[in-house]
C-alpha positions, 0 to 999 in steps of 0.5 A: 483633377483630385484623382489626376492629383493623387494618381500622380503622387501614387505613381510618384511614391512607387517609384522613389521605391522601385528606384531605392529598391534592387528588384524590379518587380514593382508589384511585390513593392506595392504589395509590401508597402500596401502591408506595411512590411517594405525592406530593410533598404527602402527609405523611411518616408517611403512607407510614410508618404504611402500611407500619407498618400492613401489617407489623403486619397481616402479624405478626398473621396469622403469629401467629393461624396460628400459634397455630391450629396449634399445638394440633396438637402437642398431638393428636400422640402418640408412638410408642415402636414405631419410629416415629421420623417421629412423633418427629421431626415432634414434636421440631420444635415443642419448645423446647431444654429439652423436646427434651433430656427428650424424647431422655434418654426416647427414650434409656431407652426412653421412662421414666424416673424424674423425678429421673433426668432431672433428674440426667441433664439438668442440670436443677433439680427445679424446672425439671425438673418444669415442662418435664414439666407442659409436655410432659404438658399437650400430651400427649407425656408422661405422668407416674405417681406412683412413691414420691416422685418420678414416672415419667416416659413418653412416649405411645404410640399406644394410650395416651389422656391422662388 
């Protein structure tokens, strides 16, 4: 749909720039809006929206990628056998908050008690436990019902998400 979206608008640009221009020739038209040297006679927003457009259609494929890969981090799991690359390679993806759960469990050996972490961290309860439920969802932590708070591990390898 973002690709029908920009397709149209493209074809749209070129021509309010064919129809304001007095040749034909709609290649040469892209070429010069594409350069940025459009003629005297072509409007002002047409080199304007050109670029406007190529910017949001640039944006957009960043943001698609993006968003085809981050389900990756969500196939990453970590190892609590050493293996700080899979750390590290997880860490990098994390926001602020998740790196600060993520590093007070790699430093009590990957559990902790939930109201530990949120004592540790600074954190409210409430904050803590949805940086966990975001952690969880991507399956870098799970948690386990322990009275009336929650353990709190990070996934191993031979660990599956429940």
């Amino acid at each position: 749909m973002l690709i029908t979206a920009s397709i149209g608008l493209g074809i749209s640009i070129v021509a309010i720039s064919v129809a304001s221009q007095k040749t034909q020739d709609v290649l040469s038209i892209i070429l010069e809006l594409i350069s940025g040297q459009a003629p005297s006679d072509t409007p002002f927003f047409v080199p304007l929206s050109f670029m406007l457009f190529f910017s949001t259609t640039l944006a957009s494929t960043i943001g698609a990628i993006y968003f085809l890969v981050l389900p990756e981090i969500k196939n990453k799991q970590v190892s609590d056998a050493g293996s700080i690359q899979e750390i590290v390679a997880v860490m990098k993806f994390l926001l602020p908050d998740e790196k600060q759960v993520v590093e007070l469990l790699m430093k009590h050996e990957g559990a902790c008690l939930q109201k530990d972490i949120s004592k540790e961290s600074g954190f409210s309860r409430l904050k803590t436990h949805r940086i966990i439920v975001r952690l969880a969802e991507r399956g870098i932590v799970l948690t386990e019902r322990y009275g009336n708070t929650n353990i709190v591990k990070l996934v191993t390898i031979n660990e599956t998400k429940k």
